[in-house]
PDB file of N, CA, C and O in Angstrom:
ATOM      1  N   UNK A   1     -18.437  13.465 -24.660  1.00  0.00           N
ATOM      2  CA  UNK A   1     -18.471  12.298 -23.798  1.00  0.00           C
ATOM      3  C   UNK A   1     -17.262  12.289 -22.851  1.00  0.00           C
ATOM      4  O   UNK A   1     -17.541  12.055 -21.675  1.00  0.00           O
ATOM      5  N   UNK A   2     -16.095  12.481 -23.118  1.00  0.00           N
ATOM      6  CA  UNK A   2     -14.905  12.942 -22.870  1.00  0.00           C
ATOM      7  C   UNK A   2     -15.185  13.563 -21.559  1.00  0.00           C
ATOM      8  O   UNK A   2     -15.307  13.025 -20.459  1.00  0.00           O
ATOM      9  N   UNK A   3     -15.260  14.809 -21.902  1.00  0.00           N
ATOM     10  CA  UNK A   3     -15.829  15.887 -21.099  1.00  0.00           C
ATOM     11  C   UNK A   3     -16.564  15.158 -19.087  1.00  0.00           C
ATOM     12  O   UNK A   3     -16.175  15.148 -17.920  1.00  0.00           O
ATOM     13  N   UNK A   4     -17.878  14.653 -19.988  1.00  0.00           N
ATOM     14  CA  UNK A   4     -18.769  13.741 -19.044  1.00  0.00           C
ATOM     15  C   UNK A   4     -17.977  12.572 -17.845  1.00  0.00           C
ATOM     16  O   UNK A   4     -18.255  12.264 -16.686  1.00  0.00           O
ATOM     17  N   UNK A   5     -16.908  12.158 -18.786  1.00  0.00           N
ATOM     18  CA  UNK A   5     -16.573  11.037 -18.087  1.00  0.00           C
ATOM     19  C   UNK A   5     -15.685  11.690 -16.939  1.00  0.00           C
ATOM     20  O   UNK A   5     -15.931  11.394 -15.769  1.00  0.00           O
ATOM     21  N   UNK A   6     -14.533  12.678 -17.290  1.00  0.00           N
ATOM     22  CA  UNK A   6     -13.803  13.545 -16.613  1.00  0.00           C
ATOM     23  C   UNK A   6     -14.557  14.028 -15.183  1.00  0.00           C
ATOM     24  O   UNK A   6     -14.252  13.779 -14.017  1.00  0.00           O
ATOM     25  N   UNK A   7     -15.959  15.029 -15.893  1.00  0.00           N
ATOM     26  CA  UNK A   7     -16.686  15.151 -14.684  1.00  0.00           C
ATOM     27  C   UNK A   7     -16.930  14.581 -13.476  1.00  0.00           C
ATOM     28  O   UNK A   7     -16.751  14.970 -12.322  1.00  0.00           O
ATOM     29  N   UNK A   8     -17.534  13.224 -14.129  1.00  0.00           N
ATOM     30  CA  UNK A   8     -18.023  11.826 -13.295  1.00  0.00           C
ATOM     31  C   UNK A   8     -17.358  10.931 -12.275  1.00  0.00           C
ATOM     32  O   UNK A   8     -17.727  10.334 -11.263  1.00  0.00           O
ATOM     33  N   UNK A   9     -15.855  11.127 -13.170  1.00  0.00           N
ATOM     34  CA  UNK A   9     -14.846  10.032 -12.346  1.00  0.00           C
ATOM     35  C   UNK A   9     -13.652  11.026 -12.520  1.00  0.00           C
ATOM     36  O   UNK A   9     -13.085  10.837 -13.596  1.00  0.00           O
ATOM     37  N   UNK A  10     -13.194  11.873 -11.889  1.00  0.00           N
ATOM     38  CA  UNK A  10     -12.157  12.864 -11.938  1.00  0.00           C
ATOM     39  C   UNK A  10     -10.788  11.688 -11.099  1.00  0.00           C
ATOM     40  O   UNK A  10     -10.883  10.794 -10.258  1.00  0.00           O
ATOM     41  N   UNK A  11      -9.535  12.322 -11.908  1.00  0.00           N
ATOM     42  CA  UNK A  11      -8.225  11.793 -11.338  1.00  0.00           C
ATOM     43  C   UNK A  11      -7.565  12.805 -10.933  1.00  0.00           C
ATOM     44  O   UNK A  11      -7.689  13.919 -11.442  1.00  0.00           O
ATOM     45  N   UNK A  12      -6.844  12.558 -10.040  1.00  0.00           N
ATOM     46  CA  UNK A  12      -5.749  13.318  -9.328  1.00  0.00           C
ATOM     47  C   UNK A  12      -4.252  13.172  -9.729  1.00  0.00           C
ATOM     48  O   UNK A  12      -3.788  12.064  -9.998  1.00  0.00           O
ATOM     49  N   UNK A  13      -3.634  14.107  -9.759  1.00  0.00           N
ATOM     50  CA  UNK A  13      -2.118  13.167 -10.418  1.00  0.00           C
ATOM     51  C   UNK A  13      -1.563  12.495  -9.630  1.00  0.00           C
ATOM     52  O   UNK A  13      -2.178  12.526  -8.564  1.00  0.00           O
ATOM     53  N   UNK A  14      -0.672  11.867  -9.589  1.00  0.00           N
ATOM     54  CA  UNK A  14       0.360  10.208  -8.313  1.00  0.00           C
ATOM     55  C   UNK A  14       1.537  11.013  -8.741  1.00  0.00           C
ATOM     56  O   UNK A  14       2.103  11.286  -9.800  1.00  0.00           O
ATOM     57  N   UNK A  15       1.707  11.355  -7.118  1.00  0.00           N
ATOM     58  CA  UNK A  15       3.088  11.913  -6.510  1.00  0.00           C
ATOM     59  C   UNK A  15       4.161  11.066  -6.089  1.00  0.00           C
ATOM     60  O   UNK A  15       5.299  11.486  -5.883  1.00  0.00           O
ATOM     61  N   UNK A  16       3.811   9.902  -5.963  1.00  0.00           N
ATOM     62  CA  UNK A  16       4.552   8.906  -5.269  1.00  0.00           C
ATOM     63  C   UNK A  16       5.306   8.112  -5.945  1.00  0.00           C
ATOM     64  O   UNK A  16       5.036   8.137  -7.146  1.00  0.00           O
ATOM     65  N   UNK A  17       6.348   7.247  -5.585  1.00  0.00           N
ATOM     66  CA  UNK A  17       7.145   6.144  -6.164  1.00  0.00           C
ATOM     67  C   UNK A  17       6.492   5.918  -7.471  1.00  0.00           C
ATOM     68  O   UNK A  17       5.478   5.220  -7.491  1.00  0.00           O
ATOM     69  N   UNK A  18       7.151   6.643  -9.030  1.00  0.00           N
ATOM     70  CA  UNK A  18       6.662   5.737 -10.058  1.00  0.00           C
ATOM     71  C   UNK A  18       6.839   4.317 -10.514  1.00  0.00           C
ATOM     72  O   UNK A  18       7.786   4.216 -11.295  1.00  0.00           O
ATOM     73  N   UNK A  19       6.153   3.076 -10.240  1.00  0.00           N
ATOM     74  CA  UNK A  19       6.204   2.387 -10.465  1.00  0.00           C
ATOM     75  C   UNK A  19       4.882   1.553 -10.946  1.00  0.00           C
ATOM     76  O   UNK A  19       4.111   1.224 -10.045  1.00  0.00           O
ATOM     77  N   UNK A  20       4.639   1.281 -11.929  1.00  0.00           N
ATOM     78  CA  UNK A  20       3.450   0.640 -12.766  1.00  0.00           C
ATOM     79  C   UNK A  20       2.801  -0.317 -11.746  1.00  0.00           C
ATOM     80  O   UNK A  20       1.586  -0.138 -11.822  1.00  0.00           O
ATOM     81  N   UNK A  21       2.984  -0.915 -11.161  1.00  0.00           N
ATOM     82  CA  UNK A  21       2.130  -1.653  -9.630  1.00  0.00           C
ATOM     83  C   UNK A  21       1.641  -0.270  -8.846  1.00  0.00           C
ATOM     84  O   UNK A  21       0.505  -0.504  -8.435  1.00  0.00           O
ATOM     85  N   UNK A  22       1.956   0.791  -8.553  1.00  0.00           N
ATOM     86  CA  UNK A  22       1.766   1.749  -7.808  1.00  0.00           C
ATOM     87  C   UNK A  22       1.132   2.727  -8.228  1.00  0.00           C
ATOM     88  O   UNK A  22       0.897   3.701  -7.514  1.00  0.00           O
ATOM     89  N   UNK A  23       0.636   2.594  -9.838  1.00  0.00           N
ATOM     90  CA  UNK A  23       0.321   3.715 -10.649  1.00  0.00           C
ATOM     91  C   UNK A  23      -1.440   2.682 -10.834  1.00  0.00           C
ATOM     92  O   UNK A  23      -2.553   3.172 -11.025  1.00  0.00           O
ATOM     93  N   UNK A  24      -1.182   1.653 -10.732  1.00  0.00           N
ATOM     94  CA  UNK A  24      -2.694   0.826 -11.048  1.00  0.00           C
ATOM     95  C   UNK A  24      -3.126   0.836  -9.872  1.00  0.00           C
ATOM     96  O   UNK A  24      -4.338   0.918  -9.677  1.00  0.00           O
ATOM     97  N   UNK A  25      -2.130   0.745  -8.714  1.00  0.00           N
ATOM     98  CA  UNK A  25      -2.936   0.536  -7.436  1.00  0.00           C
ATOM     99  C   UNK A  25      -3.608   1.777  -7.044  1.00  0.00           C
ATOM    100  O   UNK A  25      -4.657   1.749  -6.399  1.00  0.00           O
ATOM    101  N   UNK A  26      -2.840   3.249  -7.540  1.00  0.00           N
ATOM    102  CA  UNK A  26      -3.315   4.159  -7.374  1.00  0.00           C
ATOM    103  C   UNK A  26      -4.727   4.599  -7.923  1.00  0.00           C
ATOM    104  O   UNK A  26      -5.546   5.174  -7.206  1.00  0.00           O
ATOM    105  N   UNK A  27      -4.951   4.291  -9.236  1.00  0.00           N
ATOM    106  CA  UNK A  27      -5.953   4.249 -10.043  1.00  0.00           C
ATOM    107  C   UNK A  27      -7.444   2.966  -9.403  1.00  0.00           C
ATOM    108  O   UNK A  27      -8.667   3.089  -9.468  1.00  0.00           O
ATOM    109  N   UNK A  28      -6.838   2.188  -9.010  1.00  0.00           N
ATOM    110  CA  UNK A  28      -7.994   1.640  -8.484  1.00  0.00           C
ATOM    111  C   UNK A  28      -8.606   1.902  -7.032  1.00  0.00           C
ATOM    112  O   UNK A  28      -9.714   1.681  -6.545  1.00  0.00           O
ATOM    113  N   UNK A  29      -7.158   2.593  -6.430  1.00  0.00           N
ATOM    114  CA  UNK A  29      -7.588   3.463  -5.008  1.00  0.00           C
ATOM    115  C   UNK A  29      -8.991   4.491  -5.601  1.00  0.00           C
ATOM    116  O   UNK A  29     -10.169   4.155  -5.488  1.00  0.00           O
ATOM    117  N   UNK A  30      -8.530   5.705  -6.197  1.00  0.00           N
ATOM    118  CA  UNK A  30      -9.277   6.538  -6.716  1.00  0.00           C
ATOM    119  C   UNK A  30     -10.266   6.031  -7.334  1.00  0.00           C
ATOM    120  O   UNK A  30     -11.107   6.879  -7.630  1.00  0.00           O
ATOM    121  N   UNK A  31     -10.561   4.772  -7.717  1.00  0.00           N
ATOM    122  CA  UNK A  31     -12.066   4.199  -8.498  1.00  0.00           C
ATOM    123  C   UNK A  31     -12.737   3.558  -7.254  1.00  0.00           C
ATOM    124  O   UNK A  31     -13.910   3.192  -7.179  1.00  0.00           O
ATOM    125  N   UNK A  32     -11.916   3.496  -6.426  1.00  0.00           N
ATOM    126  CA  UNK A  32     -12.718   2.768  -5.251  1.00  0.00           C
ATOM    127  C   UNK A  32     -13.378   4.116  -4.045  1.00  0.00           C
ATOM    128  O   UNK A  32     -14.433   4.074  -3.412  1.00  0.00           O
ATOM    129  N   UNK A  33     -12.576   4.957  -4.048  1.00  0.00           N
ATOM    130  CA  UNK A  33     -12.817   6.249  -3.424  1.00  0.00           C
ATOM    131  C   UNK A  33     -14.374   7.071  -4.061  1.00  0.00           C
ATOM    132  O   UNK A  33     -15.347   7.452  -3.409  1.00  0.00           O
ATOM    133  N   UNK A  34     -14.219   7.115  -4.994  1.00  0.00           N
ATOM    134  CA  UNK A  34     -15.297   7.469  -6.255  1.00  0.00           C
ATOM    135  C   UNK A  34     -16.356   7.063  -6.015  1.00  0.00           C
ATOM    136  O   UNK A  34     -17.264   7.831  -5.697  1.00  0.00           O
ATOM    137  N   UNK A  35     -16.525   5.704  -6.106  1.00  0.00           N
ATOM    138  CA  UNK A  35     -17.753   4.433  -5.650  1.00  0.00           C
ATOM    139  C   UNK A  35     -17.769   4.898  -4.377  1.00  0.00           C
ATOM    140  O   UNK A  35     -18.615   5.783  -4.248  1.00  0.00           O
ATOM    141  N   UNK A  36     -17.134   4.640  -3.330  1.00  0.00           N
ATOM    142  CA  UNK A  36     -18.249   4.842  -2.527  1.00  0.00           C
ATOM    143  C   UNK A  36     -18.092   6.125  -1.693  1.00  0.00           C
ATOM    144  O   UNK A  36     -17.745   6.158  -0.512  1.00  0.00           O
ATOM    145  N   UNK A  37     -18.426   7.276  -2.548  1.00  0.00           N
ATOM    146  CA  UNK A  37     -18.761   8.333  -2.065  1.00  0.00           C
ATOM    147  C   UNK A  37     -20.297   8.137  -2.977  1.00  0.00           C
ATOM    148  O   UNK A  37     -21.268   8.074  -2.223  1.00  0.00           O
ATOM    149  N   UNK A  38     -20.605   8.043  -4.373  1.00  0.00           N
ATOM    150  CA  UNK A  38     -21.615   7.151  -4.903  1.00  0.00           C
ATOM    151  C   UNK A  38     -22.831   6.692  -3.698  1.00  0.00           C
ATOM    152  O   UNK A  38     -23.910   7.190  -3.374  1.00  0.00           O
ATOM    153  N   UNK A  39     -22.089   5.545  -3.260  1.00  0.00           N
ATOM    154  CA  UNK A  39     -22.887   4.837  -2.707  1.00  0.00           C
ATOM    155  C   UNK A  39     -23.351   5.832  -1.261  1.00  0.00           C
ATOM    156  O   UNK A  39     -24.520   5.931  -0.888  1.00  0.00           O
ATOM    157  N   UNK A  40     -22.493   6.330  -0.760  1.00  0.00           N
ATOM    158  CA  UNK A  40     -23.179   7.334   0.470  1.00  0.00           C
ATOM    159  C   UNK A  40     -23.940   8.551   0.112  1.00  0.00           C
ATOM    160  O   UNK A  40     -24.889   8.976   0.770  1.00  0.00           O
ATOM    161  N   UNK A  41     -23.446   9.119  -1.028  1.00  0.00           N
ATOM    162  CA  UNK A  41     -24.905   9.582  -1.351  1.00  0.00           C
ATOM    163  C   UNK A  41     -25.821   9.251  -1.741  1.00  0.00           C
ATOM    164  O   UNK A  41     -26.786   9.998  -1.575  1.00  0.00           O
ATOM    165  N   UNK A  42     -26.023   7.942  -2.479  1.00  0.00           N
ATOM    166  CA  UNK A  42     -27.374   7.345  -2.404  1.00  0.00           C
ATOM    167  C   UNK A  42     -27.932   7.102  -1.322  1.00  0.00           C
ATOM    168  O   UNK A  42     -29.062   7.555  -1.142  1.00  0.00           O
ATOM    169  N   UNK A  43     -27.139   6.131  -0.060  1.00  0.00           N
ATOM    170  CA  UNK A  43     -27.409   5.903   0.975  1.00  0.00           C
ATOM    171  C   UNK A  43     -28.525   7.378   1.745  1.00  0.00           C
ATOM    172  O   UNK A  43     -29.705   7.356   2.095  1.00  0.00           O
ATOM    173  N   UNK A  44     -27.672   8.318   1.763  1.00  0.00           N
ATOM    174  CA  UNK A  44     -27.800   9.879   2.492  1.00  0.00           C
ATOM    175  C   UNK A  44     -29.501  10.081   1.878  1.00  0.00           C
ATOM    176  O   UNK A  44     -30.389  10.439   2.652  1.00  0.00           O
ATOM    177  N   UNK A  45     -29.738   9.837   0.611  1.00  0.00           N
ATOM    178  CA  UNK A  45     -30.726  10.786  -0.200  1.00  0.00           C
ATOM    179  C   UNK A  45     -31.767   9.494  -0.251  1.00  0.00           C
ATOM    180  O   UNK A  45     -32.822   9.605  -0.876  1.00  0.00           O
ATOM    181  N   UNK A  46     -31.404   8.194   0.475  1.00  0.00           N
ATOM    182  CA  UNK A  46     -32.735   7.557   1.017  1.00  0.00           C
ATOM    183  C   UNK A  46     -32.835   6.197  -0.706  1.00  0.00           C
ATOM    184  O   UNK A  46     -33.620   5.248  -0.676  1.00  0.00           O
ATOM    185  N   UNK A  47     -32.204   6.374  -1.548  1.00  0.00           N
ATOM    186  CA  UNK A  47     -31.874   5.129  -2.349  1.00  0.00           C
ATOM    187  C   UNK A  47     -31.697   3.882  -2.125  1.00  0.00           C
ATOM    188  O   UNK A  47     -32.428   2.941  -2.435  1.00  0.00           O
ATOM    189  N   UNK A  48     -30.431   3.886  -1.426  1.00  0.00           N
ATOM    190  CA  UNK A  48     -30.627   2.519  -0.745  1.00  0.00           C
ATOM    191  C   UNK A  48     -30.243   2.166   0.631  1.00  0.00           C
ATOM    192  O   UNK A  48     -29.565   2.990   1.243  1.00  0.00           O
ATOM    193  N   UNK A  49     -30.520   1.246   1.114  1.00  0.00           N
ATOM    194  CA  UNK A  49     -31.101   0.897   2.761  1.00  0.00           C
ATOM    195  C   UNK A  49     -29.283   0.667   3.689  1.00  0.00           C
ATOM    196  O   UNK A  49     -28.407  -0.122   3.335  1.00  0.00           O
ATOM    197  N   UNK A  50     -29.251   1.180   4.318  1.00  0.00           N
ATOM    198  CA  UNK A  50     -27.664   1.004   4.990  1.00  0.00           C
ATOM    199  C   UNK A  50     -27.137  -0.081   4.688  1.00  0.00           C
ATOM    200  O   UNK A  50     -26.171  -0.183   3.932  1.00  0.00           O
ATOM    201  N   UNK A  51     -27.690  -0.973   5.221  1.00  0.00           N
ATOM    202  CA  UNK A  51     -27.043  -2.545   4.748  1.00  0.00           C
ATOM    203  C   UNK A  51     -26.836  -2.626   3.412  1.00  0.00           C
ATOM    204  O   UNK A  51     -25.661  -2.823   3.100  1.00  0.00           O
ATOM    205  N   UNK A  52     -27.878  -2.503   2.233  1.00  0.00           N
ATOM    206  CA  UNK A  52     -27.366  -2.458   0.957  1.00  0.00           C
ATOM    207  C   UNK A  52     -25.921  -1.571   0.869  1.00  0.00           C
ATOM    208  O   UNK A  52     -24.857  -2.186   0.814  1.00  0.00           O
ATOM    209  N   UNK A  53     -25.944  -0.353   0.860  1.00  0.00           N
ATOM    210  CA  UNK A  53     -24.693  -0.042   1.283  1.00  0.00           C
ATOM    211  C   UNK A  53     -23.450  -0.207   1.628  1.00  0.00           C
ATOM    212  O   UNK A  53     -22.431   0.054   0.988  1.00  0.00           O
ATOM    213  N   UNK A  54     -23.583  -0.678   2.732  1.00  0.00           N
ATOM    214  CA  UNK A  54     -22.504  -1.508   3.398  1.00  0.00           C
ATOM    215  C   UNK A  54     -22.297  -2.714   2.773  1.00  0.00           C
ATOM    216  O   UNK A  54     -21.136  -3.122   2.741  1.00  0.00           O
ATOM    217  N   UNK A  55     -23.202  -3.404   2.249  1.00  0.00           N
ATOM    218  CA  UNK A  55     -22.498  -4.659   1.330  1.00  0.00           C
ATOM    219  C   UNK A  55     -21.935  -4.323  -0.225  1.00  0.00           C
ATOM    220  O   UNK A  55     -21.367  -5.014  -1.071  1.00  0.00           O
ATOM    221  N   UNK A  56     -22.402  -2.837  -0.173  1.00  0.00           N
ATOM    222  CA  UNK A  56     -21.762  -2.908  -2.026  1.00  0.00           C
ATOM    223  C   UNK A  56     -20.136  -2.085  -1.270  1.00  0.00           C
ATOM    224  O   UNK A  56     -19.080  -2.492  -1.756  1.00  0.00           O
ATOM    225  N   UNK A  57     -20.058  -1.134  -0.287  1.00  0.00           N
ATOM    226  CA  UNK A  57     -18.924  -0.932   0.056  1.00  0.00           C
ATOM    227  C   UNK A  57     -17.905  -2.030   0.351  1.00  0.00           C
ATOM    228  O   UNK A  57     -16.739  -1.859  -0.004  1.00  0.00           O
ATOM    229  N   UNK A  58     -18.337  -3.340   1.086  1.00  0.00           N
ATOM    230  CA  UNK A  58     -17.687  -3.872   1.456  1.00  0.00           C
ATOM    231  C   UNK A  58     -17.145  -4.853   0.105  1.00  0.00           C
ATOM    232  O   UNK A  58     -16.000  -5.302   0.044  1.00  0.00           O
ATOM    233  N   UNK A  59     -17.702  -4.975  -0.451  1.00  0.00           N
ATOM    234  CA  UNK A  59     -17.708  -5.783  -1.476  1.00  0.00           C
ATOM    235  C   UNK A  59     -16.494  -4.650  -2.440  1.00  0.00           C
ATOM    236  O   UNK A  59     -15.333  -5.049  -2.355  1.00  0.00           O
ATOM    237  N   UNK A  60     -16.578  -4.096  -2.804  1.00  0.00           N
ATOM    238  CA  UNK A  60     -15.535  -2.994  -3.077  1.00  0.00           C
ATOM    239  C   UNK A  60     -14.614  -3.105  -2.486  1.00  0.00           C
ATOM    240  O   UNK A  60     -13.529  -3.310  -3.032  1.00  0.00           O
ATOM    241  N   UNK A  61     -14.760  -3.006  -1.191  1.00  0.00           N
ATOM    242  CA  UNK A  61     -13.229  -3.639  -0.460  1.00  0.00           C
ATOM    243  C   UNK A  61     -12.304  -4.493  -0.652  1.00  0.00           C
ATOM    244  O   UNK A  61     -11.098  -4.372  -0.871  1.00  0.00           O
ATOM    245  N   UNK A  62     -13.293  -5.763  -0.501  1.00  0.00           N
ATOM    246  CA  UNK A  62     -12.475  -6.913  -0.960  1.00  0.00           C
ATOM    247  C   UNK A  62     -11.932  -6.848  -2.215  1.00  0.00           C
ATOM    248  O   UNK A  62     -10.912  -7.507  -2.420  1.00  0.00           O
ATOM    249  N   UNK A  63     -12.593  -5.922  -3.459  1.00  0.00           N
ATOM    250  CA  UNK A  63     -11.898  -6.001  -4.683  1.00  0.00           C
ATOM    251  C   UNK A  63     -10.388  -5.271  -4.985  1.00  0.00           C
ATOM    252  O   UNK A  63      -9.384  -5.525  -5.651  1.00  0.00           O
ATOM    253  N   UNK A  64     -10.939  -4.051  -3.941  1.00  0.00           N
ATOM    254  CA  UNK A  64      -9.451  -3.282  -3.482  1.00  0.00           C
ATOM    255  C   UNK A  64      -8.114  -4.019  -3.030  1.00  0.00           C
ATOM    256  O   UNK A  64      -6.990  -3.908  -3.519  1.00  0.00           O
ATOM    257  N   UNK A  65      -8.599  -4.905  -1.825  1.00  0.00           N
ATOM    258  CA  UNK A  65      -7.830  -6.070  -1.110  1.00  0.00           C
ATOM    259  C   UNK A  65      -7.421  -7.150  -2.228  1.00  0.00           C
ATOM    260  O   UNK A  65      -6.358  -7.766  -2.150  1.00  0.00           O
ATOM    261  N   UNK A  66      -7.980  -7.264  -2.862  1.00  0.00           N
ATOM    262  CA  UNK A  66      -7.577  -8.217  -4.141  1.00  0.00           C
ATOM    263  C   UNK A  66      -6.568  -7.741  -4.826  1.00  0.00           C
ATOM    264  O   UNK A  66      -5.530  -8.380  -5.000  1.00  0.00           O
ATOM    265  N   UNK A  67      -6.796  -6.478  -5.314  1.00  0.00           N
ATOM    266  CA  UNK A  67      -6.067  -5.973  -6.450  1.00  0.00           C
ATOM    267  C   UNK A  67      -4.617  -5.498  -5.644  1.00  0.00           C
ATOM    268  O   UNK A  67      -3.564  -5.478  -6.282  1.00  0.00           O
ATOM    269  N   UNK A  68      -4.649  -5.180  -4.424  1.00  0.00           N
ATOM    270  CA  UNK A  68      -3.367  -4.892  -3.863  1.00  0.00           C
ATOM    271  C   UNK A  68      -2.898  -6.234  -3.740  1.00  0.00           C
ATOM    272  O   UNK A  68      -1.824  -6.214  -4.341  1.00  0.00           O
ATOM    273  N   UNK A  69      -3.051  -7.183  -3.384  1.00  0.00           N
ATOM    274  CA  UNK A  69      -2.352  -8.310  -3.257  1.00  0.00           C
ATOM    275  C   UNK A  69      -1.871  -8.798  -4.318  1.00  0.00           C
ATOM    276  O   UNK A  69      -0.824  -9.440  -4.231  1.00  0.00           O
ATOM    277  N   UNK A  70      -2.518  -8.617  -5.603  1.00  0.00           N
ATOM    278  CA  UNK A  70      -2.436  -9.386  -6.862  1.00  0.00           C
ATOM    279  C   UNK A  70      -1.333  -8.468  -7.379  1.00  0.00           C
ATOM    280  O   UNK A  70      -0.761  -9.182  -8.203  1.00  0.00           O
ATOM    281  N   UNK A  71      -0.605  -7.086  -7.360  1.00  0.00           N
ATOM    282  CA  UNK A  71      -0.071  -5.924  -7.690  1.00  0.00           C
ATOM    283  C   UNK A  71       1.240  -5.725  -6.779  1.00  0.00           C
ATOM    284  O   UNK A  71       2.136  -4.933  -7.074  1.00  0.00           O
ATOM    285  N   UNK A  72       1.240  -6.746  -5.350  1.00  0.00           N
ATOM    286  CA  UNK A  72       2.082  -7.118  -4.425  1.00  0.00           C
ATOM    287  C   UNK A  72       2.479  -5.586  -4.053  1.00  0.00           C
ATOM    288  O   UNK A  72       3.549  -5.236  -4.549  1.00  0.00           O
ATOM    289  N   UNK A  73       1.807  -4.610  -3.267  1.00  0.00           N
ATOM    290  CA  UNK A  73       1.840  -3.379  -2.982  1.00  0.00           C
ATOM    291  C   UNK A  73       1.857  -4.169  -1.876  1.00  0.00           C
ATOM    292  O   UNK A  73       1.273  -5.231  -1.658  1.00  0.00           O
ATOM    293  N   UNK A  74       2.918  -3.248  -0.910  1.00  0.00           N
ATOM    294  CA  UNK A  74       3.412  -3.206   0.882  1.00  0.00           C
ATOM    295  C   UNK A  74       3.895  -4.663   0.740  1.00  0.00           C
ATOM    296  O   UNK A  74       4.141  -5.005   1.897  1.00  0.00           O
ATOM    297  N   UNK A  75       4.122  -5.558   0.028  1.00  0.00           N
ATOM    298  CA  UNK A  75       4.966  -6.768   0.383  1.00  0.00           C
ATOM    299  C   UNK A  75       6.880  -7.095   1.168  1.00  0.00           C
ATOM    300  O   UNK A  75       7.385  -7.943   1.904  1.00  0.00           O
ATOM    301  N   UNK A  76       7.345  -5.873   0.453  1.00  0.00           N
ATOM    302  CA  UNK A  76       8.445  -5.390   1.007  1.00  0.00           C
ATOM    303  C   UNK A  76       8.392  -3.808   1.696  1.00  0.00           C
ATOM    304  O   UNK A  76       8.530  -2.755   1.073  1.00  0.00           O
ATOM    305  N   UNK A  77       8.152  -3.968   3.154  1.00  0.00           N
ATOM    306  CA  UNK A  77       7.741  -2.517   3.761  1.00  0.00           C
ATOM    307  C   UNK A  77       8.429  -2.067   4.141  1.00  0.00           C
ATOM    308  O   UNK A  77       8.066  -1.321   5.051  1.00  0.00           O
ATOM    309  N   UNK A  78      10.471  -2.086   3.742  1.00  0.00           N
ATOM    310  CA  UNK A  78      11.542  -1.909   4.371  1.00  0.00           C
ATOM    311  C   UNK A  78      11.836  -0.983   2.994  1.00  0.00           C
ATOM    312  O   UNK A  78      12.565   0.006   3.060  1.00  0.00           O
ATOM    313  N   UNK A  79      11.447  -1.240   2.238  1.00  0.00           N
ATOM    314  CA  UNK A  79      11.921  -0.293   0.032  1.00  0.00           C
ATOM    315  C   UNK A  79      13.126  -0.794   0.165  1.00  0.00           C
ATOM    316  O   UNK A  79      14.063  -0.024  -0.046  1.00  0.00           O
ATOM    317  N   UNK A  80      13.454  -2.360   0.591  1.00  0.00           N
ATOM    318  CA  UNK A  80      14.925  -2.512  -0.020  1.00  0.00           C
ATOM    319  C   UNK A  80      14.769  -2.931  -1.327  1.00  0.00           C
ATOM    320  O   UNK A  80      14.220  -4.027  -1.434  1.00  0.00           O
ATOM    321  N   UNK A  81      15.111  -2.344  -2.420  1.00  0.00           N
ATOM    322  CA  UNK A  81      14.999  -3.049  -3.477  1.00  0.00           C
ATOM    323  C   UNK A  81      16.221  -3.536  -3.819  1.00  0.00           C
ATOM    324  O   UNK A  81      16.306  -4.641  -4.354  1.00  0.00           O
ATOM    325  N   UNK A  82      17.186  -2.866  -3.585  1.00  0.00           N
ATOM    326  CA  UNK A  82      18.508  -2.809  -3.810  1.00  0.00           C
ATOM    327  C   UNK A  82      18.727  -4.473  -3.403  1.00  0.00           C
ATOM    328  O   UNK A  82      17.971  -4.775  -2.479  1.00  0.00           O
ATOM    329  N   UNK A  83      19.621  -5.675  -3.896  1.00  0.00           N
ATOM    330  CA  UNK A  83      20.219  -6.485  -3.626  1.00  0.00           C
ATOM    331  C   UNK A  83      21.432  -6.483  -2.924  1.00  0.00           C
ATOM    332  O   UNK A  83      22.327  -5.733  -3.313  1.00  0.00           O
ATOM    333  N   UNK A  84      21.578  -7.111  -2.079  1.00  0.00           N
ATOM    334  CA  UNK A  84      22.643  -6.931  -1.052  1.00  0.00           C
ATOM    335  C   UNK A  84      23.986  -8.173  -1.676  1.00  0.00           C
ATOM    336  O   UNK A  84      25.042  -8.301  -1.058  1.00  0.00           O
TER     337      UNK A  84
END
């Protein structure tokens, strides 16, 4: 099963700033990337109708847009973390 799931939903490793907000945001980037390549090949192979499509992509979006806001990713776009 292991195996299957790996196949299905493959991860990439995170090169970037380790930080646990940045490591979930990354992970839900890549689950959102996943989906809708999904959904365009259904779309492509005649499954479902563009608009269906476009509303399960978009709808994905907003969950993306959610989860970055809720995870406060790009809130400080200067990386001062440092206290002055």
């Amino acid at each position: 099963m292991d195996n299957k799931a790996n196949f299905l939903y493959p991860r990439s490793r995170y090169h970037g700033q380790v930080k646990p907000e940045n490591l979930v945001f990354n992970a839900n980037l890549q689950e959102f990337a996943q989906k809708v390549s999904y959904i365009c090949n259904l779309e492509t192979a005649g499954k479902l109708t563009p608009e269906e499509s476009y509303q399960k992509i978009r709808a994905l979006w907003k969950q993306l847009k959610r989860s970055k806001q809720q995870l406060g990713i790009g809130n400080n776009m200067f990386g001062n973390d440092e206290q002055q």
